[in-house]
C-alpha positions in Angstrom: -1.4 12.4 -55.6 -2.2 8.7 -55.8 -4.2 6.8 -57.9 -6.9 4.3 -57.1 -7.8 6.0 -54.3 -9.9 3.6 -52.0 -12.0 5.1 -49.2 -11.1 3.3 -45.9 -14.4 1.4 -44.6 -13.9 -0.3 -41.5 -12.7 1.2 -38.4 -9.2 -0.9 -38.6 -8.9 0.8 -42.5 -9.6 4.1 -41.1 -7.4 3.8 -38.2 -4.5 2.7 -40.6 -5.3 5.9 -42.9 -5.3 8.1 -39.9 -1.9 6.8 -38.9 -0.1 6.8 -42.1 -1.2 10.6 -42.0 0.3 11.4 -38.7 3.4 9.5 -39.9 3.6 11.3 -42.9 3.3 15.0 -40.8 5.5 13.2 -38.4 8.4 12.6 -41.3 8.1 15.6 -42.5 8.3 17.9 -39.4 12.1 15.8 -39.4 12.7 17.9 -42.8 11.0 21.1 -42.0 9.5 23.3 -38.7 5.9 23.5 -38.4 5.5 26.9 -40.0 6.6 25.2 -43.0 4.0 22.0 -43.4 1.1 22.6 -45.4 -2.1 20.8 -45.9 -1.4 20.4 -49.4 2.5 19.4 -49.1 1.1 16.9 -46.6 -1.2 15.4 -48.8 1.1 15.1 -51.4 3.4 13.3 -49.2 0.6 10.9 -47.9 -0.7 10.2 -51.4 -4.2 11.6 -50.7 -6.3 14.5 -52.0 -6.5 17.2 -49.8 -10.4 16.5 -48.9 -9.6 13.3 -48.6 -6.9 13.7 -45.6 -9.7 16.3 -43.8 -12.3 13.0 -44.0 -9.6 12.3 -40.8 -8.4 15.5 -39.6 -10.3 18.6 -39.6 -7.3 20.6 -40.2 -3.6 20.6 -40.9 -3.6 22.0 -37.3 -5.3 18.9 -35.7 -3.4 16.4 -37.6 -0.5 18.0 -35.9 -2.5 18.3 -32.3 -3.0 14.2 -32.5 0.8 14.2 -34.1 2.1 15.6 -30.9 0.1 14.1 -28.4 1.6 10.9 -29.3 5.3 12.6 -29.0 4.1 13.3 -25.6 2.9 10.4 -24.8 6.2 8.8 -25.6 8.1 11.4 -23.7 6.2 10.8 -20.7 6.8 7.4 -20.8 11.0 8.1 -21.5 10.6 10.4 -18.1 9.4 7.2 -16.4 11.8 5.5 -17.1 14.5 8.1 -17.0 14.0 10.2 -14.0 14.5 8.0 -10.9 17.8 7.2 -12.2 18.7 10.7 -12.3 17.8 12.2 -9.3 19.9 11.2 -6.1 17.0 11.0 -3.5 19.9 11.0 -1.2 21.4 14.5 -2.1 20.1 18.1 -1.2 17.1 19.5 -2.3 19.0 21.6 -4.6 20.9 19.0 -6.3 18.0 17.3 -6.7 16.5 20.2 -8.0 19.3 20.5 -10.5 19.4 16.6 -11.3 15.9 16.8 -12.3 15.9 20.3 -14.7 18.8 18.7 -16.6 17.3 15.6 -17.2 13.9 17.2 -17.8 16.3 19.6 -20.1 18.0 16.9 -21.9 15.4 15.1 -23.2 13.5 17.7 -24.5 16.7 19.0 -26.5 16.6 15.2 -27.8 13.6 15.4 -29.6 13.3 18.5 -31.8 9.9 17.7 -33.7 7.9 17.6 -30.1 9.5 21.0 -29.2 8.5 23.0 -32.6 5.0 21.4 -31.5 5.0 23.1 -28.2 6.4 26.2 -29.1 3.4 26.6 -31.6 0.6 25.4 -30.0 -0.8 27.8 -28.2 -0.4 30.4 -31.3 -1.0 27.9 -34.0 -1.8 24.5 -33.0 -5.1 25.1 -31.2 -6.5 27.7 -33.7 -8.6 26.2 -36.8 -9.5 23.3 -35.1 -13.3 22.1 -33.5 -14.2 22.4 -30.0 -14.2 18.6 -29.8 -10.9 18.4 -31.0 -9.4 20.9 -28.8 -11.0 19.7 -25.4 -9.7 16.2 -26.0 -6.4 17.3 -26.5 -6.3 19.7 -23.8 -8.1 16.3 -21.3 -5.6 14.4 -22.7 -2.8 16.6 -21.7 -3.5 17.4 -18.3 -4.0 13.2 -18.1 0.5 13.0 -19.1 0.4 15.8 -17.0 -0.8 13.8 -14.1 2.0 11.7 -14.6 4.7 13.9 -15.3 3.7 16.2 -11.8 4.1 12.0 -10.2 7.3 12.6 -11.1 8.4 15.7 -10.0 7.2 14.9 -7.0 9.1 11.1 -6.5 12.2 13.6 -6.8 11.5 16.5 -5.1 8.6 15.6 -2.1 9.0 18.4 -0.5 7.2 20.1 -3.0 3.0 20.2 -2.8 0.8 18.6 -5.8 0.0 22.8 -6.8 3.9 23.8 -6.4 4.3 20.4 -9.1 1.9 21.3 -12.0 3.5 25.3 -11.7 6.7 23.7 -12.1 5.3 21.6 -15.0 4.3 25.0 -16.3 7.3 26.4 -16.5 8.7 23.4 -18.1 5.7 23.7 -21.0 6.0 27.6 -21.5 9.8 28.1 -21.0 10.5 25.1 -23.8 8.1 26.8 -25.8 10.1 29.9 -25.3 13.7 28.8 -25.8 13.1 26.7 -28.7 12.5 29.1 -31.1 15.6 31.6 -29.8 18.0 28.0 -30.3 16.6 27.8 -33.6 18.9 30.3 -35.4 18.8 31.1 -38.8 22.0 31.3 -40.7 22.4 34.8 -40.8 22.7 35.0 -37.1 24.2 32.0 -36.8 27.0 33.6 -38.3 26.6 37.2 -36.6 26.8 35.0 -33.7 30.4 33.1 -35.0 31.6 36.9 -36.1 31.1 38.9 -33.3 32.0 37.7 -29.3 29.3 40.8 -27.9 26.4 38.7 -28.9 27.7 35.8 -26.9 24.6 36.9 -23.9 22.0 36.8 -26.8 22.8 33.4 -28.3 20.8 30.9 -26.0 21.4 27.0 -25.5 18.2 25.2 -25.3 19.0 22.2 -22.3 21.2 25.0 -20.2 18.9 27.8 -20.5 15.9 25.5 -19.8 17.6 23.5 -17.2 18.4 27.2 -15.3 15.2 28.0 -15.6 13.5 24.9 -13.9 15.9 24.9 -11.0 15.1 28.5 -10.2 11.6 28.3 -9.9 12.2 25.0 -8.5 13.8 26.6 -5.6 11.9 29.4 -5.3 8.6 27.4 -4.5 10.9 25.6 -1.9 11.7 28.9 -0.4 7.6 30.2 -0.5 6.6 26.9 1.1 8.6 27.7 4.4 8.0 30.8 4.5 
């Protein structure tokens, strides 16, 4: 821990504090999964005592809810940018479909920290922390949300605003199901290398994700004109 530790008195000193915090979580989570940050190591890495990083945070677990609405945040604003160059408005609802899952797909696989976020937040991320905490992550959310559903529905418009935040569900809980399975640990890693039956139970993140979103893509397609 370091010395001379000065409390942070105005809101500018406070902000600064708050952020070298998240950027400290945010370095680390480049080293290690979530599972694996503690408070303590975190502290440590900041150069704060422990009670002094929770004058900011209530938790380890809502340093890393702010931590990963900012990742979100800036992978909203990569979608933006992204996604209307990748998706033929020209082509078949289909290949639109596909076009957007892969790109969707892609950049999720490009940016490993934000996916260890979602795949723990509904078991981790939002336990231990206050009610205010929670509700202005889960408001915040559903505000990138807003924009992301924009989005699926500049590329596919024959989809309603309900079939658009369902397929932004799928794209929250099937990332936050793959990740983990793509996240192999040595053992099977090698299992995997060793032995060509397991080939079926060794899943790529961006394809199996990609599959996924174009499926139910599709299938709310298909209810609509039913």
């Amino acid at each position: 821990m370091a010395t001379g530790f000065q409390r942070a008195r105005s809101d500018e000193q406070r902000a600064a504090r708050s952020q070298a915090i998240l950027d400290a979580a945010a370095s680390m989570l480049e080293e290690m999964t979530v599972a694996e940050l503690s408070l303590n190591a975190l502290s440590r890495r900041v150069g704060l005592a422990k009670s002094n990083v929770l004058r900011y945070f209530d938790s380890r677990e809502a340093v890393l809810l702010e931590l990963l609405y900012g990742l979100l945040r800036e992978w909203v604003a990569h979608l933006a940018d992204e996604l209307p160059g990748a998706v033929d408005r020209q082509d078949a609802f289909v290949r639109r479909a596909e076009q957007l899952a892969q790109a969707i797909a892609a950049s999720l696989e490009a940016r490993p920290v934000l996916c260890d976020l979602i795949s723990t937040q509904a078991a981790v991320l939002e336990h231990n922390v206050s009610v205010e905490a929670v509700t202005t992550h889960k408001l915040r959310g559903l505000e990138q949300g807003q924009i992301i559903c924009g989005l699926i529905l500049d590329a596919l418009p024959e989809l309603s605003e309900d079939d658009a935040w369902k397929y932004l569900l799928t794209v929250w809980t099937m990332a936050s199901a793959f990740w983990p399975l793509t996240c192999a640990p040595e053992a099977l890693v090698q299992a995997y290398a060793a032995d060509e039956r397991l080939a079926r139970t060794n899943v790529e993140f961006a394809d199996a994700l990609a599959d996924s979103l174009t499926t139910v893509a599709v299938g709310l397609h298909a209810r609509a004109t039913l």
